[in-house]
C-alpha positions in Angstrom: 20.2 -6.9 9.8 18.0 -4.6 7.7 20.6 -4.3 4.9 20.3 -8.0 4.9 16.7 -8.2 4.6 16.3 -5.5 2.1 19.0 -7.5 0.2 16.6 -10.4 0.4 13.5 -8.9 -0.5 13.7 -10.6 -3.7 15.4 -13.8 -3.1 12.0 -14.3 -0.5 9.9 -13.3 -3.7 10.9 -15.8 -5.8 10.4 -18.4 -2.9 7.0 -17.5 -1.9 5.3 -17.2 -5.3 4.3 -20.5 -6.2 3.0 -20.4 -2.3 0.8 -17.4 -2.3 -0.8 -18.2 -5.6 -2.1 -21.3 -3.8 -3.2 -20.1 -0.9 -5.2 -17.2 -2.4 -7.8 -19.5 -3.9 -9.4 -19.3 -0.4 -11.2 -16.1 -0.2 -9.8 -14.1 3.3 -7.6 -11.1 4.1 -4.9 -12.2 1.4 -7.4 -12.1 -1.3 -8.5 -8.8 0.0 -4.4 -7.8 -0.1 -4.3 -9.1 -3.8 -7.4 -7.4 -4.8 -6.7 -3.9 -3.3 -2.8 -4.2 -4.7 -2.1 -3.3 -1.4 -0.7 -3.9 2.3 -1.7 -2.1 4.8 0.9 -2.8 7.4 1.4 -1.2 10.8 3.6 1.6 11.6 3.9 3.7 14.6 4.1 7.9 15.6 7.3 7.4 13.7 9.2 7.6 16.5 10.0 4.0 17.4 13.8 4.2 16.9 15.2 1.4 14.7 11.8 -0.8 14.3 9.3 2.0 12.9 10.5 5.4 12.1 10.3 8.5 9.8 13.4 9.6 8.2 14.4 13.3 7.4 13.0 13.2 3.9 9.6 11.5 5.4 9.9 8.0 4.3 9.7 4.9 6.4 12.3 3.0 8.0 13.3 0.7 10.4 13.6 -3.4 11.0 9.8 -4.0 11.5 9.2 -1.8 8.0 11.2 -3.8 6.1 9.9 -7.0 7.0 6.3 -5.1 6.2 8.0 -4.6 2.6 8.9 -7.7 2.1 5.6 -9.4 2.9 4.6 -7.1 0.4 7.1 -8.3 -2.3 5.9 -11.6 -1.6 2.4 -11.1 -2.0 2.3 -8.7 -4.5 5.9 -8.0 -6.2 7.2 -5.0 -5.2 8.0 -3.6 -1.7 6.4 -0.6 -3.0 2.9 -2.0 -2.9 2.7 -1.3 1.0 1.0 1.2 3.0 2.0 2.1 6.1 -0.9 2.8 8.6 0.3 5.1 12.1 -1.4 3.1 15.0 -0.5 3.1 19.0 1.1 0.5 21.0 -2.9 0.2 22.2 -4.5 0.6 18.8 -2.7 -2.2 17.2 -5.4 -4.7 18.2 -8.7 -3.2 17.6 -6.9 -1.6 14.5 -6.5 -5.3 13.3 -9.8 -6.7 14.7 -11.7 -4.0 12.6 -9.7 -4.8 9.8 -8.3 -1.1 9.6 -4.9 -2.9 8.7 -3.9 -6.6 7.4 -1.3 -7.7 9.8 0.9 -6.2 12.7 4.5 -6.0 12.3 5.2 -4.0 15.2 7.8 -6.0 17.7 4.9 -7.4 19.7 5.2 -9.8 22.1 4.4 -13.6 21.3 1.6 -13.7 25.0 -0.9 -16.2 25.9 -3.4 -13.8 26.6 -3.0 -12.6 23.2 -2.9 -15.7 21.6 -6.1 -17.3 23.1 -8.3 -13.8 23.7 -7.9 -11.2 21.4 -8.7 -13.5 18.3 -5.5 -13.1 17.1 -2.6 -15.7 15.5 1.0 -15.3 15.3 3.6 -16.0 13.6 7.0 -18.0 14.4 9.2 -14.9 16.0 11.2 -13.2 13.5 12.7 -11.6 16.7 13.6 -12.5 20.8 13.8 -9.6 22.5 15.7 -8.8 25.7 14.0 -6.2 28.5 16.4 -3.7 30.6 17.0 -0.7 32.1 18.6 2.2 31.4 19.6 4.8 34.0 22.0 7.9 34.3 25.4 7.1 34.7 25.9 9.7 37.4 23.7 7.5 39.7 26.5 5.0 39.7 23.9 2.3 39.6 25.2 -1.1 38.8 21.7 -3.0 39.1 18.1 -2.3 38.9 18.1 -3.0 42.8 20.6 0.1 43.1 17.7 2.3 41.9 15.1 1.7 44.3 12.2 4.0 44.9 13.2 5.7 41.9 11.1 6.9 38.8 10.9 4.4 35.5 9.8 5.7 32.5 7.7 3.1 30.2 6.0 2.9 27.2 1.9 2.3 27.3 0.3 -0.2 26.1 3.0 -2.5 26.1 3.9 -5.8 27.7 6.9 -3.9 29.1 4.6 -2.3 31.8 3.6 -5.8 33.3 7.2 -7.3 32.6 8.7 -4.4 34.8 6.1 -4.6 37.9 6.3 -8.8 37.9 10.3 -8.3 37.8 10.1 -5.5 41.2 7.2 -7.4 42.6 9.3 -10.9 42.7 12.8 -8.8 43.5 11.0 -7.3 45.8 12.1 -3.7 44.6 9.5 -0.3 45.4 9.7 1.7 42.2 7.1 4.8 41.0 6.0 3.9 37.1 5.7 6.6 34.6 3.8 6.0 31.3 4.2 7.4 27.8 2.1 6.5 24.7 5.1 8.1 22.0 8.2 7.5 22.2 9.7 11.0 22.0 7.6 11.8 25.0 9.3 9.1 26.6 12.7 10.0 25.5 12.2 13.5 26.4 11.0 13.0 29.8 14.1 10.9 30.5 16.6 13.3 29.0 14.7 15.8 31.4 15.5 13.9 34.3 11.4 13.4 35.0 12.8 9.9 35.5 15.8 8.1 36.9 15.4 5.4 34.5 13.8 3.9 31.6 12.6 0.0 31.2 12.1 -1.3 27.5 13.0 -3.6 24.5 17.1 -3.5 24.6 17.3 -1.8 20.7 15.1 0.5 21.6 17.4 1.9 24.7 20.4 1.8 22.9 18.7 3.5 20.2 17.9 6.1 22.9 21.5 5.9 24.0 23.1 6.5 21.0 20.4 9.5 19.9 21.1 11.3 23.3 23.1 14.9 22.8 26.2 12.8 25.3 25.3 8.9 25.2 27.8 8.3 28.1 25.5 10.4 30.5 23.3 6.8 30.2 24.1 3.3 30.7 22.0 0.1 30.5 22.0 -1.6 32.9 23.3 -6.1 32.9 20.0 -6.7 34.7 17.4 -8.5 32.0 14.1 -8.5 32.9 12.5 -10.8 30.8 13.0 -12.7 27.2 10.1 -12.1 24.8 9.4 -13.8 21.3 8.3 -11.3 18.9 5.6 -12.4 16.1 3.1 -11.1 13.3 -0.2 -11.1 14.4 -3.2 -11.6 11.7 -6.5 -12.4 13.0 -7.8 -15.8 13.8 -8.9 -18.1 11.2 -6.5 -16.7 8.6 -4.4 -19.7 8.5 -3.7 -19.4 5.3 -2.7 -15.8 5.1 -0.5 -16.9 8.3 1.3 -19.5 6.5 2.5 -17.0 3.8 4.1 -14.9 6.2 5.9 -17.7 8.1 7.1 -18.9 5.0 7.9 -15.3 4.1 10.6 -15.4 6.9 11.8 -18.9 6.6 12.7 -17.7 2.9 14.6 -14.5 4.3 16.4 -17.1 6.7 17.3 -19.7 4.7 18.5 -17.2 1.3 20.5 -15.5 4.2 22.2 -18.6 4.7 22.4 -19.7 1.0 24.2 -16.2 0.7 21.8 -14.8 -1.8 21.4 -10.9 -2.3 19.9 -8.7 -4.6 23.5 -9.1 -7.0 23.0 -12.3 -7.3 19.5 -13.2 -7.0 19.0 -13.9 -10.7 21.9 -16.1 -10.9 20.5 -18.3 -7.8 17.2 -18.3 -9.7 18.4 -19.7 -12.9 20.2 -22.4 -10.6 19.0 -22.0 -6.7 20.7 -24.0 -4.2 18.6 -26.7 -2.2 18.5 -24.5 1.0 16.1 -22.1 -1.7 14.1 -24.4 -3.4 12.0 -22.5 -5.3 9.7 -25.2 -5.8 10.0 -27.7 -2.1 10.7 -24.6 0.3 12.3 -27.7 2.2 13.6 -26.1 5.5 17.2 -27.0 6.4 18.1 -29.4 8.5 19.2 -26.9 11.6 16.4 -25.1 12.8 15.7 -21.3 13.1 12.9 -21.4 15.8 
C-alpha cells in the first residue's frame, strides 16, 4: 500500500488543485501552510514500525508519512515541502491545539471523546484497524483467556490502553498492564520477557513479529479486541482545511482504481478517466467509507 500511494502522489495532485486554490481564499491553517511553504505533519520517536519510522540513512518512512507527503503535494506541489515534527502518542493533541503542527497523521483513532472535547475534527478513515494480542509461542496460548493473570505490554497514551481493560473487564479476564511511551521500549521489554504479551494495532505486532531476532518465538493471537477507524485530526473550525484532506484521499482512492501511477499520470492528465475528474471530483458510484 505505500508503493501505491507514493505512486499516486501526483495523480492526487492534479485532482486536488483547482480545490485547494478555492478553499485558501478563507484565511485559516491552510493559508498559514501555503504561506510558510510548508507542512508540518506529525511523526513519532521514529520507532513506530511501518506507520512512522526512521530509516538507516535518517529519512522518513512509513504508511502514515506518505499520506503526510502527499497532503503536501496537494497543497503545495511537491512531497518535499513537508516537515516532519517528532511528537508522543500524548503530545499529539496539545501539539495540534497550540498549533505546533497543522494536522495529525498518526493512526489515531476516530473516538467520541475526541471528536466532541478536545476541539478537534477528523477526517473520513484512510485506515480500520484491528486490536490483538501477541504472546510467546512457548506459552501455547490459543486465546487471550489462555493468558490470564499474565503481564501485557501497551503503548501510552493510546486508545489501546482502554480497548484492552474494557475487552478483560467484559471477558472477565485478570491481567497486570504495563505501559510504554516508545515503541522500542515496548518491543524490548517484550523480547525480554518483562511481559507475556503485548496488545496493539495488528501492523504494528506483526511489524514486531517480523523484526524479532526468531519471529516464530511469537504468535498473534485470533482474538480481536476491538475495530477502530483511523482519521486526520485538524482542529475545529477548519472545515475548509478538512475538506482538502478528505478529498486528498478520495483522489488517492479513486486514481487507485482508475489505475493511474506515476508512469502514466501525464497521459491520464491529458485525457483523465471520469473516476478522476480533474475538474467534478465526482466520487464513484461504490463507496469507499
Amino acid at each position: 500500500m505505500k508503493r501505491q500511494i507514493t505512486n499516486l502522489i501526483a495523480a492526487g495532485t492534479l485532482a486536488l488543485s483547482g480545490a485547494v486554490a478555492a478553499q485558501a481564499q478563507d484565511q485559516g491553517v491552510l493559508d498559514t501552510i501555503i504561506e510558510r511553504d510548508s507542512l508540518l505533519c506529525t511523526g513519532h520517536n521514529g520507532s513506530y514500525l511501518g506507520f512512522a519510522e526512521v530509516d538507516a540513512q535518517g529519512a522518513w518512512q512509513g504508511f502514515d508519512i506518505e499520506f503526510c507527503k502527499a497532503l503536501a503535494t496537494a497543497i503545495l506541489g511537491s512531497p518535499d515541502k513537508v516537515q516532519i515534527i517528532p511528537v508522543s502518542w500524548a503530545q499529539r493533541f496539545p501539539a495540534i491545539q497550540s498549533g505546533d503542527i497543522d494536522v495529525i497523521i498518526k493512526v489515531t483513532g476516530w473516538t467520541m471523546t475526541r471528536d466532541t472535547e478536545l476541539g478537534l475534527q477528523f477526517s473520513r478513515p484512510y485506515f480500520i484497524g484491528p486490536f490483538y494480542v501477541m504472546s510467546k509461542t512457548e506459552l501455547g496460548a490459543t486465546g487471550i483467556a489462555d493468558l490470564e493473570g499474565g503481564v501485557f505490554c501497551v503503548n501510552a497514551g493510546t486508545t489501546i490502553e482502554r480497548v484492552l481493560t474494557d475487552y478483560m473487564e467484559t471477558k472477565g479476564i485478570a491481567y497486570e498492564p504495563l505501559a510504554f511511551e516508545k515503541g522500542e521500549e515496548l518491543r524490548a521489554a517484550f523480547y525480554a520477557g518483562r511481559c507475556d504479551a503485548i496488545a496493539g494495532f495488528g501492523p504494528f505486532l506483526s511489524a514486531t513479529r517480523i523484526n524479532a531476532e526468531n519471529p516464530d518465538d511469537y504468535e498473534i493471537l485470533g482474538d480481536v479486541l476491538a475495530l477502530e477507524p483511523e482519521g486526520i485530526v485538524v482542529r475545529q473550525g477548519e472545515d475548509d482545511f478538512l475538506d482538502v484532506i478528505n478529498w486528498m484521499v478520495s483522489a488517492l482512492l479513486m486514481a487507485e482504481e482508475a489505475g493511474v501511477t506515476q508512469a502514466n499520470v501525464d497521459e491520464m492528465k491529458a485525457n483523465p478517466p471520469s473516476a478522476v475528474s480533474y475538474t467534478h471530483l465526482t466520487l464513484p458510484t461504490t463507496p469507499y467509507v
